[in-house]
C-alpha positions as CSV (number, residue, x, y, z in Angstrom):
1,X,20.5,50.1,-16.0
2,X,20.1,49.7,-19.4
3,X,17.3,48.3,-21.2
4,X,19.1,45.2,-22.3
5,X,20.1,44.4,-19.0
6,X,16.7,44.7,-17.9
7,X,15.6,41.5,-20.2
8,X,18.9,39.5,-19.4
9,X,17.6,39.5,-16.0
10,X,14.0,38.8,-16.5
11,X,15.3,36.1,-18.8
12,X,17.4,34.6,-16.1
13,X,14.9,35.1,-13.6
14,X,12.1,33.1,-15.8
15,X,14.4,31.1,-16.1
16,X,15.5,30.2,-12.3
17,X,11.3,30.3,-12.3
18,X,11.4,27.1,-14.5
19,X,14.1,24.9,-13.5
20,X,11.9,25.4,-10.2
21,X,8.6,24.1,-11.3
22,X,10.2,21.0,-12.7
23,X,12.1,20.3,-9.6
24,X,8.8,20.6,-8.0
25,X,7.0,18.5,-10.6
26,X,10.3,15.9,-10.1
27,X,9.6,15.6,-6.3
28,X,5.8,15.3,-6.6
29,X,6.3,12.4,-9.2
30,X,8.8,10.7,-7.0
31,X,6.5,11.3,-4.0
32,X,3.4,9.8,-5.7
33,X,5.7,6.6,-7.2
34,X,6.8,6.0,-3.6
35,X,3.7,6.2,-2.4
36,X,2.1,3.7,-4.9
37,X,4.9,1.8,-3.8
38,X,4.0,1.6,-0.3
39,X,0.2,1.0,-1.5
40,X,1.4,-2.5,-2.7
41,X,3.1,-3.7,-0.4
42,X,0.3,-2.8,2.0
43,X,-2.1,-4.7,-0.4
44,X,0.6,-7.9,-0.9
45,X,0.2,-7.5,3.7
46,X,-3.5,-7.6,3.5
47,X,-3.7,-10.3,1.1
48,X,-1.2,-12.5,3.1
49,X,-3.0,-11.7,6.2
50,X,-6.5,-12.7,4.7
51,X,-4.9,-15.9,3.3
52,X,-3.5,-16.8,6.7
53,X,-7.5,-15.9,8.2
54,X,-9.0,-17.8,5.9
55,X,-6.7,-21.2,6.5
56,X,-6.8,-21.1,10.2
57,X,-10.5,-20.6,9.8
58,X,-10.6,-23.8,8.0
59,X,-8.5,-25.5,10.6
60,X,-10.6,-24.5,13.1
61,X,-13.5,-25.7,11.3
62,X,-12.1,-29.0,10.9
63,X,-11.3,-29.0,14.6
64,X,-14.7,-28.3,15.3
65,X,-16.5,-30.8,13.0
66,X,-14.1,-33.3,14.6
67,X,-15.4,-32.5,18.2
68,X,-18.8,-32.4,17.3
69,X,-18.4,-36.1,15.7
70,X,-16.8,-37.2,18.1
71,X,-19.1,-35.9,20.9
72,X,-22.1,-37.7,19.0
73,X,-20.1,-41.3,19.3
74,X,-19.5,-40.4,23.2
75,X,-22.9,-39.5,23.6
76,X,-24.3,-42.7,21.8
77,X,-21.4,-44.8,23.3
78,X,-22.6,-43.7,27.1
79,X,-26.2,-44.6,26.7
């Protein structure tokens, strides 16, 4: 094999070397982008859930200040 050969290969091979790392590189940027993606739309789930908490927490509250009220006037109405 002749010397020349010898670097046309190496050349090709480094080459082949590099179109590799920036497939890799490709994938792990894609990976992390779909993965932030995911991360909001967990967050936008939370927040919706903790919105929903919070207003039937306020109903309930309502429905319990209206029982206690109206517990008082039975009370005060039966004696």
């Amino acid at each position: 094999m002749l010397p020349e050969d010898k670097d046309y290969l190496a050349r090709k091979e480094r080459q082949k070397d590099l179109l590799r790392e920036v497939e890799t590189d490709q994938l792990q940027q894609k990976s992390s982008q779909q993965r932030e993606k995911s991360d909001r739309l967990d967050r936008k789930a939370a927040q919706w859930v903790g919105q929903q908490m919070v207003r039937w927490g306020q109903e309930l509250q309502r429905y319990s200040t209206g029982s206690e009220a109206d517990e008082a006037s039975f009370s005060e109405n039966r004696d």
